[in-house]
N, C-alpha and C positions, 0 to 999 in steps of 0.2 A: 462689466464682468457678469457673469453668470453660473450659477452653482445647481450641480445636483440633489443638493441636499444632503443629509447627515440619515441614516437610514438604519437605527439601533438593529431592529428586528426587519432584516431584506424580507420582502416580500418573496412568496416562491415561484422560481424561476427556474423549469426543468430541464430548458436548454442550457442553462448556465452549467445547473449540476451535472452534467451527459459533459459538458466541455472541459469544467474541473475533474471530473473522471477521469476522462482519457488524460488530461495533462500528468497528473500523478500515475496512473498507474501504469503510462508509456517511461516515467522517471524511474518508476521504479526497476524493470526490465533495464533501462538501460542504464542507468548505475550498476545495478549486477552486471551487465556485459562490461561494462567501462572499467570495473575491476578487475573483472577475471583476463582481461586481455591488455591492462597495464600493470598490474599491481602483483596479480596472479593468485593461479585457482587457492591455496593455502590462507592467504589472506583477504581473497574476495569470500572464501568459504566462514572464515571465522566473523566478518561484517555478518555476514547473512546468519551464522548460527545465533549469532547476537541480535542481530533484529528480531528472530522468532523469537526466543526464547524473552523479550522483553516483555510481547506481544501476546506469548502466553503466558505468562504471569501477570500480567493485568486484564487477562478477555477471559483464561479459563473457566474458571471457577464463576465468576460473574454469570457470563454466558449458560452454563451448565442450569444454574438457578433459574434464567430467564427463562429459558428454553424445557421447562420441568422434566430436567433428567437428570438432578442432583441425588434422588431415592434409586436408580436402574443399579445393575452391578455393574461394575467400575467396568468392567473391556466393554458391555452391550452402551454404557452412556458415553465413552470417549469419543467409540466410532459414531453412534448418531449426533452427536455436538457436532463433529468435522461434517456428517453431512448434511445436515439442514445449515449449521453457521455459515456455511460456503454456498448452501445455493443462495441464502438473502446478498448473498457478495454476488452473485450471479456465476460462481464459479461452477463448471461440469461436475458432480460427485455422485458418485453411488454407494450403496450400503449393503450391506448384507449380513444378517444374524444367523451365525453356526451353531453355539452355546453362549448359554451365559457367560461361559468365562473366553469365549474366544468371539470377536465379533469384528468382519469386513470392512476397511473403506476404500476406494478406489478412486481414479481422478481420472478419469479417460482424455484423451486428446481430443481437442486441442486446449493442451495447460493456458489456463487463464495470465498464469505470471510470466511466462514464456509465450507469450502470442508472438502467432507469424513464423518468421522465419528464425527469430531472437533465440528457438530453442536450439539452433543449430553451435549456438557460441555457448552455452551454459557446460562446466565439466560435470564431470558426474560427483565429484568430491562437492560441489556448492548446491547441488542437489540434496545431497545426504545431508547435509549442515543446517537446512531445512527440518529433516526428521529429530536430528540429534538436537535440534535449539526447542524444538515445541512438544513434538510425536513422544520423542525419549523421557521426557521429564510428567508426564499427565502422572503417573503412579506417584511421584515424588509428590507434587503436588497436592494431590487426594492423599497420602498418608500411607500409600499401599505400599510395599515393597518389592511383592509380587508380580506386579503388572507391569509387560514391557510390550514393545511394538517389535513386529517382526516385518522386514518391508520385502516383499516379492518381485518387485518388478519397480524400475523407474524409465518414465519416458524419453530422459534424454541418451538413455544406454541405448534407444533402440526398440525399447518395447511398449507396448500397446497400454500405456496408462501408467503412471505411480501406483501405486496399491500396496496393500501391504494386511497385519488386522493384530488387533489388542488382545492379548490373551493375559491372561492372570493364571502364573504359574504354581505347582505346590510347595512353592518355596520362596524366601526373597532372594530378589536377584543383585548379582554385583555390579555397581553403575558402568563396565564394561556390555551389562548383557541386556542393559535396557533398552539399547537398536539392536536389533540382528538383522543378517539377512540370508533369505532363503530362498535363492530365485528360482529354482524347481517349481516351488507351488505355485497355484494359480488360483486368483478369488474366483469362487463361483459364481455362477451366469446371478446379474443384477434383474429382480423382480420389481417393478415399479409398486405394485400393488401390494405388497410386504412392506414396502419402509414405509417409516414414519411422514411426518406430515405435519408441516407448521398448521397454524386454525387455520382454518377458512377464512379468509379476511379480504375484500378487495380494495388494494392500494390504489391510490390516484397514481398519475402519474410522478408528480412530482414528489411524491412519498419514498417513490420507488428510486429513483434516480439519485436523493440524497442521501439513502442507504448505502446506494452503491458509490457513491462520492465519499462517506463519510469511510469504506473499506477500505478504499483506492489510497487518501489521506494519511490512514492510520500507522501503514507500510513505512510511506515517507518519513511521516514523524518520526520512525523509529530510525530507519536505517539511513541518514544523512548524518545524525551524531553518533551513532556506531561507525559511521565510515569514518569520522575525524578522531573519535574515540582509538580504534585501532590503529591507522594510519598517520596518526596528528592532522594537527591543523595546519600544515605547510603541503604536506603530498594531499592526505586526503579532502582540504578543503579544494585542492588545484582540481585532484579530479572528478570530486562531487560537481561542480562547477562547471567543468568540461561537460561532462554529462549534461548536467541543467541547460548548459548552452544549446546544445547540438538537440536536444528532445524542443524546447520552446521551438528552435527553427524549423523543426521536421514537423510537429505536430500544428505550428499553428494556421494552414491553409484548413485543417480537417475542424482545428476550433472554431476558426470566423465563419466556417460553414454549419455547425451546430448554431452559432447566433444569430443566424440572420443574415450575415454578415457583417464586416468591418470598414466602418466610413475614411475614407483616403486622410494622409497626415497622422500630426501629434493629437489630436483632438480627438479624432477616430480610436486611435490607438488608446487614449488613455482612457477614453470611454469604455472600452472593452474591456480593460485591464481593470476600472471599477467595475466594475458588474460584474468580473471574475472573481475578485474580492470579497463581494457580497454574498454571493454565490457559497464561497466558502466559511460566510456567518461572523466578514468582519468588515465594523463599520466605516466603509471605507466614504471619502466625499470626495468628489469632482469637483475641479476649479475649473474653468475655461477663460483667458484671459490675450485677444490679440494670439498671434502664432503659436503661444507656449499654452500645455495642459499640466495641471498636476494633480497627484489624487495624494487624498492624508487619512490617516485613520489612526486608532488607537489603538485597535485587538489585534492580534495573530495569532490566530485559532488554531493555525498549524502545530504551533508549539507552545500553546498555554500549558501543554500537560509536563513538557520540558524546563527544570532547573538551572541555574549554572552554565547556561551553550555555553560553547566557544562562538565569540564574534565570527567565525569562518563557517557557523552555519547559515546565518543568515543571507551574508554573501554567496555561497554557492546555492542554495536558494534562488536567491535573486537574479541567477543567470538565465532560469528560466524564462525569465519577462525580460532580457537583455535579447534573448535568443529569438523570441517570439517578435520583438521592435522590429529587430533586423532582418528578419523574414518580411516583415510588412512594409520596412523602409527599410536600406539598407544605409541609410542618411539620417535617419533621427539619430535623439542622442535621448540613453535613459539615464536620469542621476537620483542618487539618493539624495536627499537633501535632509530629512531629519530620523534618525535612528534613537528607539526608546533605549533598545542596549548598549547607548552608550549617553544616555541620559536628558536623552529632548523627552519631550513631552508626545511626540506622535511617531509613528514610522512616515514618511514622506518622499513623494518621486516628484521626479518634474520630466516631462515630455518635450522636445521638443526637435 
């Protein structure tokens, strides 16, 4: 027998995080599709208004501080938060300041969250659910009652970028009026040389990639228990699940080619599937033992911030490494063999 070891703190590994990236954030895209075209736009929309809105109530304000634009007036700091938060995510954004009380942000094509052609399935209703979960609520949050977002344009209606801009009204608004929309206007031409500007900093690579790992992650955390939250754990665990299947399989010729590649069999497979693990900062260990592989660990970083799952998160989850097997073999078999949420001492798979 022979072990990989037990590896508290993974060593950094930027191919990993580039391959956990895309795993997540192609789950995320296709979860939203995988609603809106089983479940439907009303209820894939309320999933999704529920993911932001978790998402901004735990990043806002945090963020706002980190990023020193907790002192700016409330529309000039909302829109620069959206645009520097989102480029460290690597997503497209521009900014632009009108007034203090009225201030730009824009997303141009191609949507980060919508990559490829995935924009072509999204309704416009789970778009907006987006604005109404996160965009709508920054005044609530800051204390303001005044400040609502006004959104101009979205790219899956057609037009040339999501955009919209934060204004703070002379008056407080009724929580009907803190989205509006007003597709007539149009943000003004984007200055590079005007907007703000993280420090100067240069990140290694692998700095940079588990930033963008830990953005990709953050989505999922959220929105795999708001899919079971809404949907229960009978529909929405099947199609979370669905989802996780069909993403592992499509995605993972693109992962075993961020790694290197993937050594033929269970051994190869489970290899990969530890070092995806680690990747995502949990301590996962490789057994290799005659035909059979298995990997144990004890963290799952995915959802330490998560209370209470339902068992059917875990499992739809897990169809993503079912989906990704079966792409590589379409003859292995993946098992669980010990789950902490239901009271073993590790999570545990076996390959073979």
């Amino acid at each position: 027998m022979t072990s990989a070891g037990l590896a508290a703190r993974p060593a950094a590994d930027a191919a990993a995080y580039r391959a956990v990236e895309h795993i997540y954030h192609s789950y995320l895209t296709g979860l939203i599709l995988m609603l809106a075209s089983r479940a439907g736009a009303p209820r894939a929309a309320e999933v999704v208004f529920r993911t932001f809105r978790r998402q901004q109530l735990a990043r806002f304000l945090p963020g706002l501080k980190k990023l020193g634009l907790d002192k700016l007036p409330h529309a000039v700091a909302c829109a620069q938060y959206h645009y520097l938060s989102n480029q460290v995510g690597g997503v497209k954004v521009e900014y632009v300041h009108e007034t203090d009380t009225k201030a730009w942000v824009r997303y141009p094509p191609p949507r980060w969250i919508w990559s490829g052609t995935a924009i072509c399935g999204i309704p416009s209703e789970v778009s907006r659910a987006m604005l109404r979960g996160w965009h709508a609520n920054n005044g609530v949050v800051l204390g303001n009652p005044r400040l609502g977002f006004v959104c101009t344009g979205q790219t899956v209606d057609g037009q040339p970028g999501l955009e919209g801009y934060y204004k703070e009204w002379d008056r407080d608004l009724a929580p009907e009026e803190r989205l509006q929309f007003s597709p007539g206007e149009r943000c003004p031409p984007f200055r590079a040389d005007l907007a703000p500007r993280l420090p100067d900093t240069t990140w290694p690579e692998e700095r940079l990639q588990k930033v963008l790992r830990n953005y990709a992650m953050e989505y999922v955390t959220s929105i795999v228990p708001e899919t079971i939250a809404v949907l229960g754990p009978e529909e929405g665990g099947h199609l979370a699940g669905a989802a996780a299947r069909l993403v592992g399989m499509h995605t993972f010729d693109d992962v075993a080619a961020m790694l290197g590649g993937v050594e033929a069999g269970a051994a190869g497979f489970a290899a990969a599937f530890a070092r995806l693990s680690r990747a995502q900062d949990d301590d996962a260990e490789l057994k290799l033992e005659n035909a059979n592989a298995s990997v144990r660990q004890t963290s799952w970083r995915l959802m330490a911030e998560r209370e209470a799952l339902s068992p059917a998160v875990f499992d739809a989850w897990n169809e993503l490494w079912v989906g990704a097997a079966l792409a590589h073999d379409r003859f292995m078999r993946v098992e669980v063999t010990e789950r902490r949420d239901r009271g073993d001492a590790h999570w545990a798979w076996q390959f073979r």
